[in-house]
N, C-alpha and C positions, 0 to 999 in steps of 0.2 A: 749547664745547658738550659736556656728558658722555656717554659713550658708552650709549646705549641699550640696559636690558635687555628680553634677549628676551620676548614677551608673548603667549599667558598664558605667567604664571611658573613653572605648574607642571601637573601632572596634576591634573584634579579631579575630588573621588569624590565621590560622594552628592550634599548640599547642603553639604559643607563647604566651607567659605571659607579661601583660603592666609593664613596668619597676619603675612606679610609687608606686607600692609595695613595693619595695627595701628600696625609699624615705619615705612613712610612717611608715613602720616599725624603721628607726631612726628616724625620726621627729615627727610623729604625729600615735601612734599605735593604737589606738583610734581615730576614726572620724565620721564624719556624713556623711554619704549619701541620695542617696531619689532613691529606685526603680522607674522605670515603672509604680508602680501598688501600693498602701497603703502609710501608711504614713513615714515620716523619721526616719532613724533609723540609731543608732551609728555602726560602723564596726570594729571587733577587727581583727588587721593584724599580731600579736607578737603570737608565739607559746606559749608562758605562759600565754598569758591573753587568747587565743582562751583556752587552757587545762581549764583555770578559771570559763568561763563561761559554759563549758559543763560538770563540774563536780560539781560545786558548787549550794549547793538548794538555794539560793537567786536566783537565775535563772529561770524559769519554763519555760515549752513548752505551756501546756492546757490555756494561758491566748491568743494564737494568734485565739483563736475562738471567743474571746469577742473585737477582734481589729480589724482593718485595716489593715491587717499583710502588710511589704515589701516584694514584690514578684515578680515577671516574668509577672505573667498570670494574665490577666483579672479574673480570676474564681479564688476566695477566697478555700483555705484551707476547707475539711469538715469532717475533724476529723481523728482519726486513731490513732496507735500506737506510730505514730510520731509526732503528738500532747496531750500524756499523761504524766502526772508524776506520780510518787509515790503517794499510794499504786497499782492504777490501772495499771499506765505503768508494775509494779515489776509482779502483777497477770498476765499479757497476756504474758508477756515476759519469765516469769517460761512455760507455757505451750508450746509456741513454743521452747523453747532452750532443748528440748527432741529432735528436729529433726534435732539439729545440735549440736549433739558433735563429739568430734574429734574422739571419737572412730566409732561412726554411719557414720562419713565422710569418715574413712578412707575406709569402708565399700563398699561405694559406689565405692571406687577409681576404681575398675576392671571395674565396668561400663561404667564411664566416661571415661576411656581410650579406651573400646568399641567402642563408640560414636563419637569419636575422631577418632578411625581411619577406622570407616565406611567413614566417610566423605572425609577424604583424600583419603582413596579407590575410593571416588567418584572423584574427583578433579584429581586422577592420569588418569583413566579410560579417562577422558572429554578431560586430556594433557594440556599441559602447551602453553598460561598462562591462567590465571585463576583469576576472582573477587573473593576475600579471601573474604570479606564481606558478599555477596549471599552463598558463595559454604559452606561456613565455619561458620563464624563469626554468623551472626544471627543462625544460625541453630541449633550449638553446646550449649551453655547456654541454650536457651526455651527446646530444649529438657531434658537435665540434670533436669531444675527442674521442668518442665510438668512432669515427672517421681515422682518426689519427689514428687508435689503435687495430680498428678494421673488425670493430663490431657490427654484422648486419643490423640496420634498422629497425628488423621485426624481433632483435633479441634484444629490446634496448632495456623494455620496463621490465623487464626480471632484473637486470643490474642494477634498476632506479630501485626496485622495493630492499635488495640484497645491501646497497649500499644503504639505504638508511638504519640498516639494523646495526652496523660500522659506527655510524655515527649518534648512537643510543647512549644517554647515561642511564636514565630510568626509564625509558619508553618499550622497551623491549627484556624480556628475562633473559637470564643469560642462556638456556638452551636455544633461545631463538636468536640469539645473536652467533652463539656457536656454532648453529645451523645453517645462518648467512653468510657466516666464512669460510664454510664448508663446501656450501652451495655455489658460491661465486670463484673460488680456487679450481673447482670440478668442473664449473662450466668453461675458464681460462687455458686451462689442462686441454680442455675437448679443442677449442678455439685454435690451440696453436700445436694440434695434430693435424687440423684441417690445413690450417697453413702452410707448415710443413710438404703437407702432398701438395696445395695449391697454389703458392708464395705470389702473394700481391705487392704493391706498393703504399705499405704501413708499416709501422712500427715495431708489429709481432714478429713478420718479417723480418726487419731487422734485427730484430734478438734472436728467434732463429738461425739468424746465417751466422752471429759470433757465439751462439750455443754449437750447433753443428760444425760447422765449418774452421771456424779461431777458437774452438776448447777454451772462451773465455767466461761461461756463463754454464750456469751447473742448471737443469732443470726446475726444481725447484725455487729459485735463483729468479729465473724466468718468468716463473708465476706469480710470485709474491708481487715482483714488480709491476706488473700486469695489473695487476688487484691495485696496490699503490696507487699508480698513477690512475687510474681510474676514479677511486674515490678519491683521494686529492684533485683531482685536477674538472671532477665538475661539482661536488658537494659545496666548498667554500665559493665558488663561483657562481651558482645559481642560489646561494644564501645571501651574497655581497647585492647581487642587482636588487635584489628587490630591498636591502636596506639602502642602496643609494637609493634610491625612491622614497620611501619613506623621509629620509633622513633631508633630502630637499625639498620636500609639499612640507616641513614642520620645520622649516626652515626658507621662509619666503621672499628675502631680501637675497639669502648666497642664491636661491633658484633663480632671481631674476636678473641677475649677473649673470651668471650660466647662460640662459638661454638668451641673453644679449650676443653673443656670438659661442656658437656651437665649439669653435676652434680650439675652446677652453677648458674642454672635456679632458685632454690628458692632463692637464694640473690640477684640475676638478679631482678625479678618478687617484690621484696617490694621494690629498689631502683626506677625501673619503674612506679608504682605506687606510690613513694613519688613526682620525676619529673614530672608527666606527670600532667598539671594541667587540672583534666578530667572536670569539670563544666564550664559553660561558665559564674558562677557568686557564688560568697557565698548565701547560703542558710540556712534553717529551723532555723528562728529566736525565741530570748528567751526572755522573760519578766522580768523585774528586778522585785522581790515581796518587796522590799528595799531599799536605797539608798545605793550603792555599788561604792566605791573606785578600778575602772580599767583601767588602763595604764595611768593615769595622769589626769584622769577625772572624775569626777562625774555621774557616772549614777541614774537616778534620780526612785525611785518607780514608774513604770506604764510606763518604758519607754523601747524599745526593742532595743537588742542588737546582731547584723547577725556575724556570724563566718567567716573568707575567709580561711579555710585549704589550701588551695594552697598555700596564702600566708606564712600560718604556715610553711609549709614542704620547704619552703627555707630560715627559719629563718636561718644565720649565725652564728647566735648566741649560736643553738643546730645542728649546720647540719653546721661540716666547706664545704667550699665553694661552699656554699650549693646554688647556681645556675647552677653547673655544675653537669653532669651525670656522676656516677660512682658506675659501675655494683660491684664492689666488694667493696663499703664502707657498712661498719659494725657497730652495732650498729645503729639499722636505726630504729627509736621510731618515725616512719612518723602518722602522722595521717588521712591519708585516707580512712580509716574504723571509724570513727568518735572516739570522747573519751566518757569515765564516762556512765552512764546509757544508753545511746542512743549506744553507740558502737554498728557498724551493727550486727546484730546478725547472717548473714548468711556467715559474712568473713572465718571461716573455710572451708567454700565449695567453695567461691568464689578464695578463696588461687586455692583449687585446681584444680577449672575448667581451671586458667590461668596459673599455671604451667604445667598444661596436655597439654592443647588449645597449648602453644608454644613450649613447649620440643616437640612434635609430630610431626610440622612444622618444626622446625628445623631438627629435627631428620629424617624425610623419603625424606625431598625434597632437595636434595645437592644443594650448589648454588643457593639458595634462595634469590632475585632479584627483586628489579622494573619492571617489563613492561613496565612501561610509564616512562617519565621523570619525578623526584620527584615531580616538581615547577606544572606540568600537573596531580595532584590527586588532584579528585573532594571532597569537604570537606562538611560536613552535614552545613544546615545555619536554622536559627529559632528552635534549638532546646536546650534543657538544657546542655545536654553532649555535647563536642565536639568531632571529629573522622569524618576520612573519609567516605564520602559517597559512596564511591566506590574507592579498590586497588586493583588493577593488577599485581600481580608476576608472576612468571616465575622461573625455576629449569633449574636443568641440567636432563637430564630422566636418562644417565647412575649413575647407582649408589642409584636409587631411591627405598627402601624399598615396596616390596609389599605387605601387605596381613598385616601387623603389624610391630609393631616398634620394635628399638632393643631391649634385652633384658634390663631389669629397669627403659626401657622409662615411662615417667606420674611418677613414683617412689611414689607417695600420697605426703600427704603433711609437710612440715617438719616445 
């Protein structure tokens, strides 16, 4: 057994990705590491052994309850959707994939392009320039699916502070992250009592009526999910906008392609999300239930094995020159929405909130611009995602759309 390096490998700045990926992947795609936090575990870096282990049932999720999972955080894994398999995972995951198909999504689209440009209303109204992060970015995501899920308004930033303590590696102790998962499961609890007496047209509702009514959903069951989808579904989302931002004003030749026609924003939006490497480390690791032959190695029954997608989505090998950004490559099978069972299941909506979130930016604010000098953006530290902790743009005001975008701005999602 080789002895495991320590992981992450390295300090990471910005959106840079340690080059030493590049090297495993032809030398050694398979390796051992050792988190922070549980015990050692092998790492797959190759797009086809990552597709391997996330489609393949020699793999499971539900056995990192009975381990010492590798992980970030002091505080062990305590269950969820993202620690189940088959049959269980397939039962919760039928009930929520009612709230996200693509015709229900597209649904939504008027709204979220609403939302999107109240906020810029607000951001034009304040004048340039502007923290896209505060004005924009956290804002646009929690409210899209507070809506979905049928969180009032005025209870939104207790969920925005609750979920960043979720998304902590070193930013928060582990009593106060303990605290925020306490705190945000008690307030879900409360939520979908209320609902229960008052049944709207949301989501909670829906689990509700196949908790009550279809005996398919255990209480507890209910919550977890709740929580889930909540911090998935605006955390990476309002982290992704503001590095698509970033990652096009430092990149000024893809930007000006881009904004040569707007219509190019959905092939824009998955080659971004295959480049951007959004984690600050591979995650939600699998159990070999068998000894499995992957990438040159022996994985042994009872032994786990961590995914680096990142590294996946600049395999060479499926992605030519696949370290460089290129807003118009096609065919782009990235896997940032995960693969096989586990595929996020709210990527339809998440498509759209970041094709909305940037076509709308681009679209009303000409001359969209730094504030500060690049090198001078403050960057998030101790946390899972990475992304600015604060950006500062700036427009030009002549020429600045009021009141809404042009016509087929947001356009839904394609």
């Amino acid at each position: 057994m080789p002895e495991p390096r320590q992981y992450p490998f390295s300090e990471q700045e910005r959106l840079d990705f340690d080059p030493l990926f590049a090297a495993l992947r032809e030398q050694e795609p398979v390796c051992r590491v050792r988190f922070p936090y549980g015990e050692p575990t092998w790492m797959a870096t190759r797009y086809e052994d990552v597709k391997l282990v996330l489609t393949d049932s020699r793999f499971g999720c539900a056995a990192v309850l009975d381990h010492d999972e590798p992980r970030m955080q002091p505080v062990k894994n305590k269950g969820g959707i993202l620690t189940m398999d088959p049959p269980e995972h397939t039962r919760l995951r039928k009930l929520v994939a009612k709230a996200f198909t693509q015709r229900r999504v597209e649904r939504l689209s008027p709204r979220v392009q609403e939302i999107a440009d109240g906020l810029v209303d607000r951001m034009i109204e304040s004048g340039s320039p502007v923290d896209v992060v505060a004005d924009f970015a956290l804002l646009f995501p929690i409210t899209v699916v507070s809506e979905l899920l049928g969180v009032p308004h005025e209870e939104q930033a207790d969920l925005r502070a609750w979920s960043d303590a979720f998304m902590s590696t070193a930013g928060c102790a582990p009593e106060h992250t303990e605290d925020c998962m306490h705190r945000m499961s008690e307030y879900m609890a409360e939520l979908i009592e209320r609902r229960r007496a008052e049944p709207e047209d949301d989501l909670i509702s829906v689990l509700i009526q196949a908790r009550d009514e279809h005996d398919k959903l255990t209480e507890a069951e209910m919550v977890r999910l709740a929580v889930t989808l909540l911090v998935a579904g605006q955390e990476t989302t309002a982290t992704q906008i503001v590095n698509f931002l970033y990652v096009l004003l430092t990149h000024p030749a893809e930007f000006e392609w881009l904004l040569a026609d707007l219509d190019r924003v959905p092939r824009a939006v998955e080659e971004l999300m295959r480049y951007i490497p959004l984690g600050t480390v591979g995650g939600f690791p699998r159990y070999a239930r068998e000894d499995v032959e992957l990438g040159g190695v022996t994985v042994r029954a009872g032994e786990p094995v961590v995914v680096d997608t990142r590294s996946a989505n600049r395999d060479e090998s499926v992605f030519d020159d696949g370290e460089r950004l290129d807003l118009s490559r096609s065919d782009n099978a990235h896997l940032a929405f995960g693969h096989g069972a586990h595929f996020c299941i709210g990527a339809q909506l998440a498509r759209l909130m970041l094709q909305v979130g940037l076509r709308t930016l681009l679209d009303r604010l000409p001359g969209l611009r730094f504030a500060v000098d690049a090198d001078d953006v403050a960057w998030k530290e101790g946390m899972i995602l990475r992304g600015p902790a604060r950006l500062e743009i700036a427009w030009d005001s002549a020429g600045v759309l009021q009141g809404a975008t042009r016509a087929g701005a947001g356009g839904g999602i394609r």
